[in-house]
Structures are given as C-alpha cells and as structure tokens.
mmCIF file of the C-alpha atoms, coordinates in Angstrom:
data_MODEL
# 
_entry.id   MODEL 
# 
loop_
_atom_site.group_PDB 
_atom_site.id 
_atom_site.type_symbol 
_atom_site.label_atom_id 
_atom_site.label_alt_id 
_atom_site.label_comp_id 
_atom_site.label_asym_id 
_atom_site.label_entity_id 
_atom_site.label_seq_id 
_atom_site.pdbx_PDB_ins_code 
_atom_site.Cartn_x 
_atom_site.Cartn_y 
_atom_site.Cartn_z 
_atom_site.occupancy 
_atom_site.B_iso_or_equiv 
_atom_site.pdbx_formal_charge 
_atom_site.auth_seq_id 
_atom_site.auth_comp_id 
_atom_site.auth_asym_id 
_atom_site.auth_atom_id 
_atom_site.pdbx_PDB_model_num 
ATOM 1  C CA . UNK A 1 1  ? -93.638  117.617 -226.031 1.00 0.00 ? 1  UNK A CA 1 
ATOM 2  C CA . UNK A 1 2  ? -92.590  115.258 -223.302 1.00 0.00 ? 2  UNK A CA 1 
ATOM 3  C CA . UNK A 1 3  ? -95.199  116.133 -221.424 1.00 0.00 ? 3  UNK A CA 1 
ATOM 4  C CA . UNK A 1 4  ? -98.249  115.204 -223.987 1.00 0.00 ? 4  UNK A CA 1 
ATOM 5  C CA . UNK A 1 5  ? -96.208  112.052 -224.765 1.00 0.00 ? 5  UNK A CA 1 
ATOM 6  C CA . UNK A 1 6  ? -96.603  111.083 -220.867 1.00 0.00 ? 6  UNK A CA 1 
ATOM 7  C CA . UNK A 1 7  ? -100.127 112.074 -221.029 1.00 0.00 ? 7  UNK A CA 1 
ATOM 8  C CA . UNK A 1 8  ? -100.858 110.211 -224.084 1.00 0.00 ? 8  UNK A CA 1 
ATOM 9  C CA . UNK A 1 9  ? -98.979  106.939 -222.424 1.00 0.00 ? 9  UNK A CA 1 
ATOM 10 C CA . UNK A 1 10 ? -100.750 107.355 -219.435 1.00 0.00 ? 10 UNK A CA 1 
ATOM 11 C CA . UNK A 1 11 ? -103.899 107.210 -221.108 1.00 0.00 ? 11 UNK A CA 1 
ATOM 12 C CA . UNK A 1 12 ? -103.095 104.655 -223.218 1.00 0.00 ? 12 UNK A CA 1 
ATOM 13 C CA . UNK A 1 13 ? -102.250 102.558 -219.836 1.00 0.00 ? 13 UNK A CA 1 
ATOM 14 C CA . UNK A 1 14 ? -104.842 103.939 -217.455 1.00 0.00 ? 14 UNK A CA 1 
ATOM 15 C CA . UNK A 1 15 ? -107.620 103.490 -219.472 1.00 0.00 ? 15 UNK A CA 1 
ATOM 16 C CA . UNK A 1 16 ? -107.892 100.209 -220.174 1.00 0.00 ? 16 UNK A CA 1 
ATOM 17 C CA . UNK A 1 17 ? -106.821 99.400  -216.392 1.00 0.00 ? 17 UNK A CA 1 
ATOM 18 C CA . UNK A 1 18 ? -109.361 101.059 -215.091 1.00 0.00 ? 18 UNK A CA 1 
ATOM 19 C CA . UNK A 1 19 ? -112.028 99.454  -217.363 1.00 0.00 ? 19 UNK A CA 1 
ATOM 20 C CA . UNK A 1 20 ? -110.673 96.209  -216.175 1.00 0.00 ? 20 UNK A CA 1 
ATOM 21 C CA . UNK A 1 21 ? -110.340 96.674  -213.066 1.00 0.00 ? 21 UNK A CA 1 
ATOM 22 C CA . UNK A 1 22 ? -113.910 98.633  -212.865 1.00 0.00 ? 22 UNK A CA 1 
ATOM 23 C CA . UNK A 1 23 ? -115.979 95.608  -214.581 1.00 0.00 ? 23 UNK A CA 1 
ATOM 24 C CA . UNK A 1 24 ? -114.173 93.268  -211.974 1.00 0.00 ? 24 UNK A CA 1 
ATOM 25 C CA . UNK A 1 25 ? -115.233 95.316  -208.985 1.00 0.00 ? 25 UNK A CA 1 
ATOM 26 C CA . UNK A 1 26 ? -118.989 95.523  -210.888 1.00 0.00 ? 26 UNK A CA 1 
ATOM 27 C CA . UNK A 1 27 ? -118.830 91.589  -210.824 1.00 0.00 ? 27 UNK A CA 1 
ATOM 28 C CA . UNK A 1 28 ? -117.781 91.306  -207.521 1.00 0.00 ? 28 UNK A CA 1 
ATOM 29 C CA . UNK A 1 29 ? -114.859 89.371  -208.495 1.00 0.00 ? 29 UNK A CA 1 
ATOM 30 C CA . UNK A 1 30 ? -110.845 89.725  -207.525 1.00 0.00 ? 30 UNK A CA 1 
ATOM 31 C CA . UNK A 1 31 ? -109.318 93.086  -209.476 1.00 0.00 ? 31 UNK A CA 1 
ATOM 32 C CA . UNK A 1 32 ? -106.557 91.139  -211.262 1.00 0.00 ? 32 UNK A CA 1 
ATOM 33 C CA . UNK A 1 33 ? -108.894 88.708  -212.443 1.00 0.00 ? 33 UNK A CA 1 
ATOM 34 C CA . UNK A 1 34 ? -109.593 87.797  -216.165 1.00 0.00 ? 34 UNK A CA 1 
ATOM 35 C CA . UNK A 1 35 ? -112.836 89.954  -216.811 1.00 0.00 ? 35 UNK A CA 1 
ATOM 36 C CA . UNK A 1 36 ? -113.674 87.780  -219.800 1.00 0.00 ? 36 UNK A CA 1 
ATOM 37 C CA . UNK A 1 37 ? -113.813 84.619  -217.633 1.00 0.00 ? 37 UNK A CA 1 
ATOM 38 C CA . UNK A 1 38 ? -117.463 83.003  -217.227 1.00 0.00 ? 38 UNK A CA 1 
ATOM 39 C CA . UNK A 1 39 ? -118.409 82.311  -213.741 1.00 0.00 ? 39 UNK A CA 1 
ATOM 40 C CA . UNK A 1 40 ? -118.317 78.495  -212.771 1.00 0.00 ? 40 UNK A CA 1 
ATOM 41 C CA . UNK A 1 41 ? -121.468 76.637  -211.895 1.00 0.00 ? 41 UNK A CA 1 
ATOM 42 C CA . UNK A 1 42 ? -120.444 76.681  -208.504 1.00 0.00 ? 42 UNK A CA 1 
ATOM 43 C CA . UNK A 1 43 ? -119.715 80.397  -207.778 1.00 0.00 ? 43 UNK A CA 1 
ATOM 44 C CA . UNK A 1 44 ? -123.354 81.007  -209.502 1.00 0.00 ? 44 UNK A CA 1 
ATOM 45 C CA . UNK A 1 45 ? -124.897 78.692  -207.684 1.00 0.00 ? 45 UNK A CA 1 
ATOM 46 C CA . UNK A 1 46 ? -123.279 80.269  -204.231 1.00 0.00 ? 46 UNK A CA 1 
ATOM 47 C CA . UNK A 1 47 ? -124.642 83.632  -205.731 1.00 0.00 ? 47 UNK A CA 1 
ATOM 48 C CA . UNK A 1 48 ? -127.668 82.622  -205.756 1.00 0.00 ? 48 UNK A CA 1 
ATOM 49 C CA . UNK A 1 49 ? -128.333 81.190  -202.818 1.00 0.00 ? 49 UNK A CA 1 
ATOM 50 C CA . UNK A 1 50 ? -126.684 84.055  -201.065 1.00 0.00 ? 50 UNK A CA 1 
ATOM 51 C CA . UNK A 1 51 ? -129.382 86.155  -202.818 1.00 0.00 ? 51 UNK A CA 1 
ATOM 52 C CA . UNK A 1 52 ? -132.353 83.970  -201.847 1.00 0.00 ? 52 UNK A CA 1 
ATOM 53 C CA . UNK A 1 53 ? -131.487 83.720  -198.287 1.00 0.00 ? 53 UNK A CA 1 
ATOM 54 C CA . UNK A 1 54 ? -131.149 87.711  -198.090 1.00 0.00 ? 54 UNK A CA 1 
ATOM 55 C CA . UNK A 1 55 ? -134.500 88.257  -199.751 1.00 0.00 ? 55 UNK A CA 1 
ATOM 56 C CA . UNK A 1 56 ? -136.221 85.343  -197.521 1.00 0.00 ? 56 UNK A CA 1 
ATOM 57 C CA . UNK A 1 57 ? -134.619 87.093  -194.371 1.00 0.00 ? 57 UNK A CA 1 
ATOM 58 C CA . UNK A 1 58 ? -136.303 90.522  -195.828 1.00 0.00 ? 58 UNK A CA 1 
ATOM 59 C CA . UNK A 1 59 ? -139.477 89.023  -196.756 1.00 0.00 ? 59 UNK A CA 1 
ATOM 60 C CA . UNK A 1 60 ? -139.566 87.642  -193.066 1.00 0.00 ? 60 UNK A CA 1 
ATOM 61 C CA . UNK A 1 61 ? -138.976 90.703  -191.269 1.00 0.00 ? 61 UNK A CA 1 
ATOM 62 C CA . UNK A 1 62 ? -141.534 92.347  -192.856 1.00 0.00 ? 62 UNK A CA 1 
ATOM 63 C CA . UNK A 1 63 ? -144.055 89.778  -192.322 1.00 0.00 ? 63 UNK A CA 1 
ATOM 64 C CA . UNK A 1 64 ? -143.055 89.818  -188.732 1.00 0.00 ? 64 UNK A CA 1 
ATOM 65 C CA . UNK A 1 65 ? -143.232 93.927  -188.433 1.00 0.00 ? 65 UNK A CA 1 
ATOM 66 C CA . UNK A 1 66 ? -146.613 93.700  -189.908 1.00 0.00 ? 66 UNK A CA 1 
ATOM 67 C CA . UNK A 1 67 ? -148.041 91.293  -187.544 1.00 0.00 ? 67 UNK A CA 1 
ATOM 68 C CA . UNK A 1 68 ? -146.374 93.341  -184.697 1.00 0.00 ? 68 UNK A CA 1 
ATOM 69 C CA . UNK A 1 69 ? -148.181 96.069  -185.677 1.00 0.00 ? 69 UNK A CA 1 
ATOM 70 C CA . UNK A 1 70 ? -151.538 93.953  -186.045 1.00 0.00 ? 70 UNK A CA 1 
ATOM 71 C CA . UNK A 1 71 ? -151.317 92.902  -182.475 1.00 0.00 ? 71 UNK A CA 1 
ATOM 72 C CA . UNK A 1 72 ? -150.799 96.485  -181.302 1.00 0.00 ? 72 UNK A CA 1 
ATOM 73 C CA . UNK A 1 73 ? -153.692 97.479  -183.143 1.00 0.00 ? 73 UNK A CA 1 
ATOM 74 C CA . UNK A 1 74 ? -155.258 94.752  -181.533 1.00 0.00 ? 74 UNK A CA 1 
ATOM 75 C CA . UNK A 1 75 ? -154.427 95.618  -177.861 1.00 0.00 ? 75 UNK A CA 1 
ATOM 76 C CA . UNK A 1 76 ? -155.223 99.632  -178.563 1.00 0.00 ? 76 UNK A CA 1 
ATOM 77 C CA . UNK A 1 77 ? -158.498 98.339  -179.984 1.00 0.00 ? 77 UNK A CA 1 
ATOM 78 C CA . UNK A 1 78 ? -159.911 96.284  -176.758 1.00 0.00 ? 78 UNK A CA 1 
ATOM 79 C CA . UNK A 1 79 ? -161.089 98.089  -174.180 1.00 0.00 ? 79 UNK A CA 1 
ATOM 80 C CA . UNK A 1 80 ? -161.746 96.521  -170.665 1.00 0.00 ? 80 UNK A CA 1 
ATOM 81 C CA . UNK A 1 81 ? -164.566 97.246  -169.090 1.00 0.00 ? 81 UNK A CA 1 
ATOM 82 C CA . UNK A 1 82 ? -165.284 99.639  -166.441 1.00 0.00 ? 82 UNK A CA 1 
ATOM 83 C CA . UNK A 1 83 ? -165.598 98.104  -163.042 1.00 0.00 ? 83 UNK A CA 1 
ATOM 84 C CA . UNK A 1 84 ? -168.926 99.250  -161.218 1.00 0.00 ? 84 UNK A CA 1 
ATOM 85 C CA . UNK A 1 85 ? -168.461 100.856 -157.868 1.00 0.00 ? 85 UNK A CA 1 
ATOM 86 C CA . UNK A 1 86 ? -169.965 98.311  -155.298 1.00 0.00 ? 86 UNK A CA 1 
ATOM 87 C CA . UNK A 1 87 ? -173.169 98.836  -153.788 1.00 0.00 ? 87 UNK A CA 1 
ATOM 88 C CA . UNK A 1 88 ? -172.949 100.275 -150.218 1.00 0.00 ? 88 UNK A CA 1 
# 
C-alpha cells in the first residue's frame, strides 16, 4: 500500500512538473519560468529579428550556390579554340 501511495504522489507531482517544465523548454524560455506569462514586446521583437536574419542568411547562400554553379556551367560550356599548327 505504501508503495501505490508513493506512486500515486509521484504522479501527482511529476506530472504537472514535467508539463511545465516541457511547455517552457517548447517556448524557449527559462524552466522555472511562469508558462502562463505573455512574452514582452521586446523579447518578440528580438525573436523575430533573430528569425529574419537566419532566413536572409539562408536565402543568400542559396542564391550564391546557384550562381556558383551558373558560372561553372559557364566555364564547362566555352570551349577555346584549337590553335592551328603553323605553316612550315
């Protein structure tokens, strides 16, 4: 019996720990944070920004492997000319 009480209390304990400390995590926030607290302008605004610089850093990479691979297209694509032996 003391057994199931322990395991009952532990659930009782652990279960609602680990769903707060789970949706902090999720949110990228602190673990003993309140998970009920609305993010300030400030820390959405950082978010934000942090996203749009990634994606524009993504976006410019593969802009910049594409045109790499344009211009070696380019260079396999021109030939140079065959020099003629010279007259003799």
């Amino acid at each position: 019996m003391k057994r199931i009480k322990g395991m009952i209390f532990g659930l009782f304990i652990g279960i609602p720990l680990g769903i707060w400390f789970g949706f902090n995590m999720g949110q990228d926030r602190p673990l003993l944070s309140n998970p009920f607290n609305e993010p300030t302008f400030q820390e959405s605004l950082k978010k934000t920004s942090e996203n749009l610089i990634e994606k524009g850093g993504e976006v410019l990479e593969k802009s910049g492997q594409a045109l790499q691979n344009k211009a070696e297209e380019e260079v396999d694509e021109f030939e140079l000319p065959t020099p003629e032996p010279p007259p003799q």
